[in-house]
C-alpha positions as CSV (number, residue, x, y, z in Angstrom):
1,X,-8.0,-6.7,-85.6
2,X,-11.0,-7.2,-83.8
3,X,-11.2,-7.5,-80.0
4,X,-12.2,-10.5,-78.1
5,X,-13.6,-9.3,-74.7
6,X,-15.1,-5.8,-74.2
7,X,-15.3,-4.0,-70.3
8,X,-16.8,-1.5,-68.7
9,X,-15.9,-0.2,-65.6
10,X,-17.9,2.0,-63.3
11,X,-14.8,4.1,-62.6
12,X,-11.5,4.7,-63.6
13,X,-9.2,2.7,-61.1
14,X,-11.6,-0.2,-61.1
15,X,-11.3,-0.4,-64.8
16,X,-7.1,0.3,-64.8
17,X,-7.7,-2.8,-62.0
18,X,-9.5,-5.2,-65.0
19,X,-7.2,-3.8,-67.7
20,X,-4.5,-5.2,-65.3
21,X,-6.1,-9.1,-64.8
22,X,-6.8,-9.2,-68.4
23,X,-2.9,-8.1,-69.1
24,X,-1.8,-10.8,-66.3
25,X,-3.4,-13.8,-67.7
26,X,-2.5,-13.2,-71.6
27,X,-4.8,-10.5,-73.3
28,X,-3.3,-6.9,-74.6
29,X,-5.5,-4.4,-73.6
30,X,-6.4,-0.7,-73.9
31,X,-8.3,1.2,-71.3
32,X,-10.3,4.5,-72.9
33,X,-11.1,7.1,-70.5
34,X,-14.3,8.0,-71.0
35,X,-16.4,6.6,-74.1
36,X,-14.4,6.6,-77.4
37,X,-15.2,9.1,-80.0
38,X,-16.8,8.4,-82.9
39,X,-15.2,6.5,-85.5
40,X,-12.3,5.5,-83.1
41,X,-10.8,2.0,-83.9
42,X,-8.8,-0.6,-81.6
43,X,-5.8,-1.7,-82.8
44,X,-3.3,-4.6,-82.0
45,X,-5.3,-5.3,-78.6
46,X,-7.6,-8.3,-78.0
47,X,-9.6,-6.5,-75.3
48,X,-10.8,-3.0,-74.7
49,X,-11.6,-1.2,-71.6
50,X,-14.1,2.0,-71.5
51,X,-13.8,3.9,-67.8
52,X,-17.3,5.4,-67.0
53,X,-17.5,7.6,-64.2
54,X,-20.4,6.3,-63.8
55,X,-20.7,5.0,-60.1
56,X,-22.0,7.5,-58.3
57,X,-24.1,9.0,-61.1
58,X,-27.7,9.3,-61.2
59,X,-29.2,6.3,-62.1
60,X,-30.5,6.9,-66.1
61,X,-27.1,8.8,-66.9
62,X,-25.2,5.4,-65.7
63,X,-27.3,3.0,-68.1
64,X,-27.2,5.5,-70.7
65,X,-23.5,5.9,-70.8
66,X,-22.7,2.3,-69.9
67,X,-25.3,1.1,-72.6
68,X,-23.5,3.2,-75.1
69,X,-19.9,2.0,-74.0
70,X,-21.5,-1.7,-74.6
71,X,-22.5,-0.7,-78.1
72,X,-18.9,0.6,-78.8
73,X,-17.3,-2.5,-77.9
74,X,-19.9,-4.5,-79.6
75,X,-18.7,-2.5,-82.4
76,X,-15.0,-2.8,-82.3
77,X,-16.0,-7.1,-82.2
78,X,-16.4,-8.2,-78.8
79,X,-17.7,-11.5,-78.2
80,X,-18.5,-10.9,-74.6
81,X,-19.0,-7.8,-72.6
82,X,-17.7,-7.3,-68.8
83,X,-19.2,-5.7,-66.6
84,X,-16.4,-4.4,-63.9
85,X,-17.7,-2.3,-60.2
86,X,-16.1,-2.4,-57.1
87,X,-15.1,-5.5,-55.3
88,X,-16.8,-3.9,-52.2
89,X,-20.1,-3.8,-54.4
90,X,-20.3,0.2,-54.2
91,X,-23.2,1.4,-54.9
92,X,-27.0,2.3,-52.7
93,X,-30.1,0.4,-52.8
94,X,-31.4,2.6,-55.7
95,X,-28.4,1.7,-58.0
96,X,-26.1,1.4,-59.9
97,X,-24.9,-1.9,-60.4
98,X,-28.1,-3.9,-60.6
99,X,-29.5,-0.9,-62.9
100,X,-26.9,-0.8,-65.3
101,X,-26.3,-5.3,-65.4
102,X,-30.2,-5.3,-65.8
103,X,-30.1,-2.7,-68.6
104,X,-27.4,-4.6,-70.7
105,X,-29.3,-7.7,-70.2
106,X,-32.1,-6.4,-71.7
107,X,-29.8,-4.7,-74.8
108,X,-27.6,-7.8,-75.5
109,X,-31.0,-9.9,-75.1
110,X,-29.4,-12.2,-72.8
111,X,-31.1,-14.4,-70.2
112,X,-28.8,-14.6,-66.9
113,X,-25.7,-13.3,-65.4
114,X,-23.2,-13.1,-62.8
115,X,-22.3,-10.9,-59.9
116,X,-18.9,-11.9,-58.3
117,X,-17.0,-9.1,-56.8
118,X,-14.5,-11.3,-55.1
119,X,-11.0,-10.6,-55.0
120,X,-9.4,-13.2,-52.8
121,X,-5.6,-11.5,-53.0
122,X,-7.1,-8.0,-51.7
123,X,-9.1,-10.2,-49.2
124,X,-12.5,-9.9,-50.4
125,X,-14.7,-12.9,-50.6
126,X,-17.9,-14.1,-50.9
127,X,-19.5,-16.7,-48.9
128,X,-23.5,-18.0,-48.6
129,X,-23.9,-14.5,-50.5
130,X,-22.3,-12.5,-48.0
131,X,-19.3,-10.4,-48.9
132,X,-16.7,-9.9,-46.6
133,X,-13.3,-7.5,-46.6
134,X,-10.6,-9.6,-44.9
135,X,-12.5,-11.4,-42.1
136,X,-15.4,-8.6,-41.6
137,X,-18.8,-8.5,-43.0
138,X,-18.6,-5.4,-45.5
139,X,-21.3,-3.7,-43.1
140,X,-18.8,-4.0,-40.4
141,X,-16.0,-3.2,-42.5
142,X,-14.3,0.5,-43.2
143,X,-16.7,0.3,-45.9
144,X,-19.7,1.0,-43.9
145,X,-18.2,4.7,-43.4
146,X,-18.2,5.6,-47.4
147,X,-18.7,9.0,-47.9
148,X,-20.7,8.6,-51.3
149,X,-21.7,4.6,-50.8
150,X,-21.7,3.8,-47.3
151,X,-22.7,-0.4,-47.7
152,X,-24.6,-0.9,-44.3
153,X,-25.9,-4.5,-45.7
154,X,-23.4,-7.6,-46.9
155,X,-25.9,-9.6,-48.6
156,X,-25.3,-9.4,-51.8
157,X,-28.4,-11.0,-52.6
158,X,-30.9,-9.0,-50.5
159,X,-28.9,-5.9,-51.7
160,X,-29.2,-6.4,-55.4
161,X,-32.9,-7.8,-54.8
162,X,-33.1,-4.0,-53.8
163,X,-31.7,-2.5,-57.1
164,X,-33.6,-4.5,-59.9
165,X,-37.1,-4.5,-60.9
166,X,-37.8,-8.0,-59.6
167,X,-36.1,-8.8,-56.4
168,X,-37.4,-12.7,-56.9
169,X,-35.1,-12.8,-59.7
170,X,-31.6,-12.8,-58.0
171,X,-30.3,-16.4,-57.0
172,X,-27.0,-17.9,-55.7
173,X,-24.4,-20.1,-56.7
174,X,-23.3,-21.7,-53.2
175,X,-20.0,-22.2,-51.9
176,X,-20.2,-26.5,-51.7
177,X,-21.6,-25.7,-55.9
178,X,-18.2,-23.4,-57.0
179,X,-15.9,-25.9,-55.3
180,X,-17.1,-29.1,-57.1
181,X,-15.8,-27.2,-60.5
182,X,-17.2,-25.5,-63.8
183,X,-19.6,-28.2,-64.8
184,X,-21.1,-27.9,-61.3
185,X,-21.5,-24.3,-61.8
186,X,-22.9,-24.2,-65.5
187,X,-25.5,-26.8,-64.6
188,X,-26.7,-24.7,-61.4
189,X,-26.8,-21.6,-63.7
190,X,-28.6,-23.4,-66.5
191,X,-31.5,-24.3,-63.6
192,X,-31.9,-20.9,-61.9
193,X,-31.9,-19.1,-65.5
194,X,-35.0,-21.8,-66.1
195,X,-36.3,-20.8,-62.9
196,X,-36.8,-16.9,-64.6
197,X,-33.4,-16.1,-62.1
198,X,-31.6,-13.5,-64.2
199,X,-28.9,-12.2,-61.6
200,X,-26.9,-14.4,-59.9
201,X,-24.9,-14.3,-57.5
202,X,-21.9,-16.3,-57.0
203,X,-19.7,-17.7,-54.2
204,X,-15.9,-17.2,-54.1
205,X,-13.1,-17.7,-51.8
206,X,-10.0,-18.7,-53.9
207,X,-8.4,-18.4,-57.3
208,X,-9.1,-21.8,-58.2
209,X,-12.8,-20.5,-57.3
210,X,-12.7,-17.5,-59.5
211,X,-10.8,-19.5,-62.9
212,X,-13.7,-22.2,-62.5
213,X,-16.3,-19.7,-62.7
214,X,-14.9,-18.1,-65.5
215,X,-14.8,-21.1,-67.2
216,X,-18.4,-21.6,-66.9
217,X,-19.3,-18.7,-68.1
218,X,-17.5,-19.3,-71.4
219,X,-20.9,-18.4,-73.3
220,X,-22.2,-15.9,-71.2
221,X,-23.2,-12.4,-73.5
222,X,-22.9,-10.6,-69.9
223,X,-20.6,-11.4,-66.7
224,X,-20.6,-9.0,-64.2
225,X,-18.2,-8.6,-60.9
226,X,-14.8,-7.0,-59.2
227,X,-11.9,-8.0,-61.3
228,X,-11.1,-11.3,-59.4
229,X,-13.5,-13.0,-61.8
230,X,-12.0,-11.9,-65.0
231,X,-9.3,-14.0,-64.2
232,X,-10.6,-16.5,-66.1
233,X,-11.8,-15.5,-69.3
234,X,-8.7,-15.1,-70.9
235,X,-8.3,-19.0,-70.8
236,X,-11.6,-19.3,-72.5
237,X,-10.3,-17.5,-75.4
238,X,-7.3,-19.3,-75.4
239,X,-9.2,-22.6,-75.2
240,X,-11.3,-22.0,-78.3
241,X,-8.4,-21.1,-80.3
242,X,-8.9,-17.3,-80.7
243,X,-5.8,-16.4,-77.9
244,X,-2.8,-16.7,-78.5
245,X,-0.1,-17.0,-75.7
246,X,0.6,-13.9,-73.2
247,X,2.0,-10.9,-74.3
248,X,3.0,-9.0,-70.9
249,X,2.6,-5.6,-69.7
250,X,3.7,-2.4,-71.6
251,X,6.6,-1.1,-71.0
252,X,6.5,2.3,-69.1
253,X,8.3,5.3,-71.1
254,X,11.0,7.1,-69.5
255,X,10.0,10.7,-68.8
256,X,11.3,14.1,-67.4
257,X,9.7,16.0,-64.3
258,X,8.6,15.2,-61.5
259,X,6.0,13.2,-59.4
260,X,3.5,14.5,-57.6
261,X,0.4,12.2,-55.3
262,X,-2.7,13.7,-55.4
263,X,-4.9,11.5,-53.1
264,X,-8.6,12.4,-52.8
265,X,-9.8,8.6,-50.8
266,X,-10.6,8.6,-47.7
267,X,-10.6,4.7,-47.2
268,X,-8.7,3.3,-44.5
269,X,-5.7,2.0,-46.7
270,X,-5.4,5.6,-48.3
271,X,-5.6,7.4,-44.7
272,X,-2.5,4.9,-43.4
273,X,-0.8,5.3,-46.9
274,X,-0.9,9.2,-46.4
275,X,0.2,9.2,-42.8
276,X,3.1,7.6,-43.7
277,X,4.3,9.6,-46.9
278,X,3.4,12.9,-45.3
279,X,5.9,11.9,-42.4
280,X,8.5,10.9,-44.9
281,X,7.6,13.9,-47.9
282,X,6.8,17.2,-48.9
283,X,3.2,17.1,-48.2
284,X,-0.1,19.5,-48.2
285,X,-3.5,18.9,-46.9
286,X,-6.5,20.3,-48.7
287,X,-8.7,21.8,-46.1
288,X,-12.3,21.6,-47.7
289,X,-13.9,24.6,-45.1
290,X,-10.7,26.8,-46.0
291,X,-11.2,26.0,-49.7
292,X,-14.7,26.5,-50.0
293,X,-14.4,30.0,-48.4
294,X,-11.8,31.2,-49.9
295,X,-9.1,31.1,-47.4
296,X,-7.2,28.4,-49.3
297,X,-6.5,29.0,-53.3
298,X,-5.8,26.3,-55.8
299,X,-2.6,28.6,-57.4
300,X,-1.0,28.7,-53.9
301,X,-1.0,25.1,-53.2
302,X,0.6,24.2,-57.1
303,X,3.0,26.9,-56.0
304,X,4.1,25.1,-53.1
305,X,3.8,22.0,-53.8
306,X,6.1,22.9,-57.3
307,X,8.8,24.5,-54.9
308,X,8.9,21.2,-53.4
309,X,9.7,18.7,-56.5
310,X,12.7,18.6,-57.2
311,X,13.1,17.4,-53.5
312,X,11.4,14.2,-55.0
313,X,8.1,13.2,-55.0
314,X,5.3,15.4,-53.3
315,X,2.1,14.6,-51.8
316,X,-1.2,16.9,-51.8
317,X,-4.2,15.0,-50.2
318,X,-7.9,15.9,-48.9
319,X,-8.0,12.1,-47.3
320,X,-9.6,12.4,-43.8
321,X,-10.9,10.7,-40.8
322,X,-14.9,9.4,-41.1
323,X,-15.7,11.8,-38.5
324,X,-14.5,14.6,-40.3
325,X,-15.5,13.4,-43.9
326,X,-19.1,13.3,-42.3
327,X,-18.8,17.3,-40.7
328,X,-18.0,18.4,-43.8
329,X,-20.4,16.6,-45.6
330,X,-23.0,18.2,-43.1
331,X,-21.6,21.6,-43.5
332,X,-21.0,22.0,-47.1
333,X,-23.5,18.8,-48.3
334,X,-22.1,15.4,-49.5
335,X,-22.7,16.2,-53.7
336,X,-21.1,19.4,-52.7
337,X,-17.8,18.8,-50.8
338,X,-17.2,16.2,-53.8
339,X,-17.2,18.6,-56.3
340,X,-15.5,20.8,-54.3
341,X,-12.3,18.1,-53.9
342,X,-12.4,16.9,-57.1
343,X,-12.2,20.3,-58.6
344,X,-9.6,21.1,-56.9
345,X,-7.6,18.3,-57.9
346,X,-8.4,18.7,-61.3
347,X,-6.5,22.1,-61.4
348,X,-3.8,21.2,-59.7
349,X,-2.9,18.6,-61.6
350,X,-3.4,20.7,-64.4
351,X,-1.1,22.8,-62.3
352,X,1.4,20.3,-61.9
353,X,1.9,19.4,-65.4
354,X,2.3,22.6,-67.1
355,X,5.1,22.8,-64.2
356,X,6.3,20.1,-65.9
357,X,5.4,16.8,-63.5
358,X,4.8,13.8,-65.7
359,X,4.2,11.1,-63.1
360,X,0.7,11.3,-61.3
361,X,-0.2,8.7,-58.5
362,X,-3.8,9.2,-58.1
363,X,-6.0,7.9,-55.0
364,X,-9.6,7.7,-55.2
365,X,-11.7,6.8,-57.9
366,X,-13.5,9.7,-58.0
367,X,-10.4,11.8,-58.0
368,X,-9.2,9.7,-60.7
369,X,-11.9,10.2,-63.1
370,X,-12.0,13.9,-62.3
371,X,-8.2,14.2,-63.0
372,X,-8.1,11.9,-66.3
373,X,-10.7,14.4,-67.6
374,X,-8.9,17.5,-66.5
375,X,-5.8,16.5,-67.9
376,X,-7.6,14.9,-71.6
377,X,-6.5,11.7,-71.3
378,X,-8.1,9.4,-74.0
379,X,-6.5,5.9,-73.5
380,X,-3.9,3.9,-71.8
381,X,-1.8,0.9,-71.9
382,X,-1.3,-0.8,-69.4
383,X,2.2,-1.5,-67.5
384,X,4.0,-3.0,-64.6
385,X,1.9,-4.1,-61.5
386,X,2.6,-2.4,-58.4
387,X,0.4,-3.6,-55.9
388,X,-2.8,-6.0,-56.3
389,X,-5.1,-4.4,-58.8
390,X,-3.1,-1.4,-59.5
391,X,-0.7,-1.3,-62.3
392,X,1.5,1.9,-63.8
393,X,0.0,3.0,-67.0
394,X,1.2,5.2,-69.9
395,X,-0.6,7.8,-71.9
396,X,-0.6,6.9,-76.3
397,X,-1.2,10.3,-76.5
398,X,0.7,13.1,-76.1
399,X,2.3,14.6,-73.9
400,X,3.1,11.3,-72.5
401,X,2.4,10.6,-69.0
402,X,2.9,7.8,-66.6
403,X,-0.2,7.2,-64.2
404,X,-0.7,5.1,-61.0
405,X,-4.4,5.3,-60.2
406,X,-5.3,3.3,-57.1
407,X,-8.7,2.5,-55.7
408,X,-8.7,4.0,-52.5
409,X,-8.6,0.5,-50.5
410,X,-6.3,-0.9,-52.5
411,X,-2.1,-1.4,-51.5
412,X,-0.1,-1.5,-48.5
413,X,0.6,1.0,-46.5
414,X,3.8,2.2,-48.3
415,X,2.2,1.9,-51.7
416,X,3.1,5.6,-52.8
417,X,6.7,5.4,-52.1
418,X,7.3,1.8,-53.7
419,X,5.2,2.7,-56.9
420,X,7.7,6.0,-57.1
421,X,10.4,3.8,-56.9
422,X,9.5,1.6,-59.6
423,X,9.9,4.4,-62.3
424,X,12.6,4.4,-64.8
């Protein structure tokens, strides 16, 4: 059966965030970690993730992967290709997500798309162009404080101007436009695309906002945006015939062993999630100057941390004040103390499952990407939401494994505990 709708995300919790929406409003969906191999075939799913880790990547390794991921999907029968990034626009002013939207513009010879990385229920929005976290400017946001994509401008349409070739060619969709419905918006596109506009960004501050985009974009090759917008497109299908009615999540397996939180973020949500389990759990902080001279080991933080499970679920986390994130990054070099982290977490989780732990909740993207690899995860289905944009998956390969992987300023501020609950 071929798919419907192909995506790819820019990391791996974004894309478990868009596998989700597409599951919620009616399409069964498999998420690949990681381009496909070759000669891999979807089955019994209508739409098809592929996680890059290609967000922070230097700029020609992001289009190359991403335009290869598009070809994939292209190949399995998608009619229309997503293109899913952060809905705090994460990226600098020499890429990637302008890059990578303006290179599969140019490969699906398409003439105009979207940028929308609103997400109304996680209180992002945007407004005149602007995009704003809850009732801050993103500038003046936690966001501003990234330790790989600090976003010190919230103008989405200066910012991208910044990123493509021609900054002339990035318009907007207004506010008073998206409100007076689909036909509104389609017609406004239709002029700015005749005007030699090729990005466009659009306003959004509701649901209602985000489904009538959607909608006019039914014959968009390219949509592009945070996973609020893909809302929508699963009605499109459905209106032309080629959906049927919802299927609902996957169920999650039941499985043996323990749990363990490995939480690399350092976003304000993680940092408050943390506090609290680390009062409530068995918990170990990372200390990245220890670790990178040798005064913590890897071995001897699995050890204690697999003493600990069958106390219940236990928490290992490098998450960190801003001030600290940025004396680290001084002392050991931003590229560096990443690497360093995510390492790290990579063998422990490693660690952890030959120990026998077969439920991961993962913060960060980053650490997510770095732990799907480590642990050879090739594809997912998608299960139960816990929290807005983050849903438990399950492994279809073996050994089976439940993951939670949660972009770092995503849930509330118990979000580890109630996810551990909701296991079987």
């Amino acid at each position: 059966m071929a798919i419907l709708l192909g995506a790819i995300g820019d990391d791996v919790t974004g894309s478990t965030d868009v596998a989700l929406m597409l599951s919620k409003h009616g399409m069964s969906v498999v998420q690949f970690i990681g381009l496909p191999p070759a000669g891999s075939v979807v089955r019994e799913s209508q739409a098809a993730v592929v996680a890059l880790k290609s967000r922070t990547a230097p700029v020609a390794q992001a289009v190359g992967e991403s335009l290869a991921a598009c070809d994939w999907l292209l190949a399995q029968g998608a009619q229309q290709i997503f293109f899913k990034y952060c809905s705090t626009f994460d990226s600098t002013e020499k890429g990637n997500i302008g890059p990578v939207a303006e290179a599969l513009l140019e490969h699906l010879a398409a003439g105009v798309t979207v940028y929308c990385p609103a997400f109304p229920e996680n209180r992002r929005t945007v407004f005149n162009g602007h995009l704003f976290v809850g009732t801050d400017l993103l500038s003046e946001s936690s966001m501003r404080h990234h330790p790989l994509t600090p976003m010190s401008d919230s103008n989405l349409v200066r910012f991208l101007g910044k990123q493509v070739r021609r900054s002339e060619s990035v318009g907007l969709i207004d506010y008073a436009t998206v409100e007076r419905g689909p036909n509104a918006i389609r017609s406004r596109l239709q002029e700015l695309a005749g005007g030699q506009c090729r990005h466009v960004v659009v306003d959004a501050l509701t649901n209602p906002h985000l489904f009538a985009i959607g909608e006019a974009c039914a014959d968009l090759k390219l949509l592009t945006g945070g996973s609020g917008v893909a809302m929508g497109l699963p009605k499109n299908f459905r209106r032309a015939g080629l959906l049927a009615d919802a299927t609902g999540a996957a169920a999650l397996p039941r499985l043996a062993g323990g749990t363990a939180v490995l939480a690399g973020s350092c976003s304000a949500a993680t940092r408050r999630q943390v506090a609290r389990m680390s009062a409530r759990c068995p918990s170990i902080c990372i200390d990245p100057y220890e670790l990178a001279a040798g005064k913590m080991a890897v071995e001897d933080i699995a050890r204690r941390a697999i003493k600990r499970l069958a106390e219940g679920p236990v928490l290992i986390y490098s998450t960190a004040e801003p001030e600290r994130v940025a004396a680290v990054q001084a002392q050991l070099g931003r590229e560096a103390a990443g690497r360093l982290i995510e390492q790290a977490m990579s063998e422990l989780a490693l660690r952890l499952r030959q120990a026998g732990v077969s439920k991961f909740i993962i913060a960060g993207g980053e650490t997510s990407g770095a732990v799907m690899a480590a642990l050879k995860v090739g594809s997912l289905r998608i299960g139960p939401e816990i929290a807005p944009g983050v849903p438990w998956t399950s492994t279809t390969e073996e050994p089976r494994l439940c993951l939670a992987l949660k972009s770092g300023n995503f849930g509330d501020d118990d979000f580890f505990e109630k996810a551990a609950r909701m296991l079987p």
